[in-house]
N, C-alpha and C positions, 0 to 999 in steps of 0.2 A: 504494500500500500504506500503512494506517495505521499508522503510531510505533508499534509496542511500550513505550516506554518511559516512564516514571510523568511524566515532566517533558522537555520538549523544551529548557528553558531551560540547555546544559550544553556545554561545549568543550573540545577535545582538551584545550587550553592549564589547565583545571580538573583532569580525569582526571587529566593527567601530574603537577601537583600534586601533588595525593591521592597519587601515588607513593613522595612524595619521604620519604626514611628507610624505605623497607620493603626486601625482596628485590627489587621490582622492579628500584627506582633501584639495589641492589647491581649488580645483572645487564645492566644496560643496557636495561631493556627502557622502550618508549615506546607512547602510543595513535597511532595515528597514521588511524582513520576511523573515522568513529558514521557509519552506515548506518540506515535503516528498522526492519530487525531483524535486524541485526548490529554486532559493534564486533571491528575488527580493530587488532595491535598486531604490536611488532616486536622484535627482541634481535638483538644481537651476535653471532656467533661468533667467540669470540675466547678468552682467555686465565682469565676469568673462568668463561666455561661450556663448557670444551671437558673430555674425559676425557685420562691419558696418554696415549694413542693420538691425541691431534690431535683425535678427530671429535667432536662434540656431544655433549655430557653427556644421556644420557636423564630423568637429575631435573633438568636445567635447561630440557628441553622439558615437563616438567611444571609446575614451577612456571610458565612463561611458559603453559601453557593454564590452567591454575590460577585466573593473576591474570586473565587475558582474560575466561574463563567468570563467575568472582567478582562481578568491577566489574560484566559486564554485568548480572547476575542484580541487584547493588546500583544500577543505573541502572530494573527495572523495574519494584523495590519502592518503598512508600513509607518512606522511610528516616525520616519521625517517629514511624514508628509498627510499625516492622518491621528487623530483620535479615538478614543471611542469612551462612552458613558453610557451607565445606564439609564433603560428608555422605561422596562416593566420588569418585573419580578411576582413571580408568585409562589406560594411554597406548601404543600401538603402534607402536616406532618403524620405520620402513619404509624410511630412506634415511640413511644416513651425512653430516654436513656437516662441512667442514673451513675455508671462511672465508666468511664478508658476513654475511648477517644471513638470518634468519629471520622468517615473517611469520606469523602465528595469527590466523584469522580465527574467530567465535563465532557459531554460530546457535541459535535454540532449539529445543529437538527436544517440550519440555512445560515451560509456565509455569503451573502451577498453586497453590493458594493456600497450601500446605505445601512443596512442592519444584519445584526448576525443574529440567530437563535442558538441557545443552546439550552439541552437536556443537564439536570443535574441530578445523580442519583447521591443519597446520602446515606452511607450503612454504617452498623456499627461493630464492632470490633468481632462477631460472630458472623459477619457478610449480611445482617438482616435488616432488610430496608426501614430507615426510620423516615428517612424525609425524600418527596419528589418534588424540585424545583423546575421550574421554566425562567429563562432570564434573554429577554432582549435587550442586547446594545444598539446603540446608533453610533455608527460611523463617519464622522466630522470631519473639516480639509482643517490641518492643521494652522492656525492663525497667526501670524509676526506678532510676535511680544511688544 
């Protein structure tokens, strides 16, 4: 299967980076595989993103597909000449988590030259689905500062 992505030149160790001072690094979250055409990452449950009730925060299962769909969608644009932000998000949480970590994998479902779609599935530490994400970007021309 051929790269999806603008540039093959790019490592987790870069991505996690790019993280550092946003929500991600608040939340624990990390890249953890660039795939063909996919990029899966991963979070906490813990104390940071859990609700009073113990179980998972359902905005912390969003922002963690958020940031997965985002970066991806910014890994297969040309970033000298383009942006992207998100446009929707929606998130169906379908399993309660109460400890280890969370895993969000990113596919794309339309990469087109105005908006990307991407699928985000969220499991957790036994592969059992807790959260299904949808997340559109829009695709901007990048603007002189």
């Amino acid at each position: 299967m051929k790269p999806i992505w603008h540039s093959l030149d790019i490592s987790l160790d870069q991505l996690n980076e790019w993280g550092d001072n946003t929500i991600g690094s608040c939340l624990g979250m990390e890249f953890t595989e660039i795939g063909p055409d996919y990029l899966r990452m991963m979070m906490p449950v813990d104390h940071r993103t859990v609700q009073p009730y113990g179980l998972l925060h359902g905005g912390a299962s969003a922002a963690l597909a958020e940031t997965v769909g985002s970066m991806a969608s910014g890994l297969v644009i040309d970033s000298q000449k383009q942006i992207c932000v998100g446009l929707e998000i929606n998130a169906n949480h379908i399993k309660g988590v109460r400890e280890g970590y969370v895993h969000a994998i990113a596919r794309p479902l339309h990469l087109g030259s105005t908006t990307h779609v991407w699928d985000i599935r969220i499991t957790d530490d036994q592969h059992k689905l807790v959260c299904i994400s949808r997340l559109t970007v829009a695709i901007l021309p990048k603007r002189d500062q």
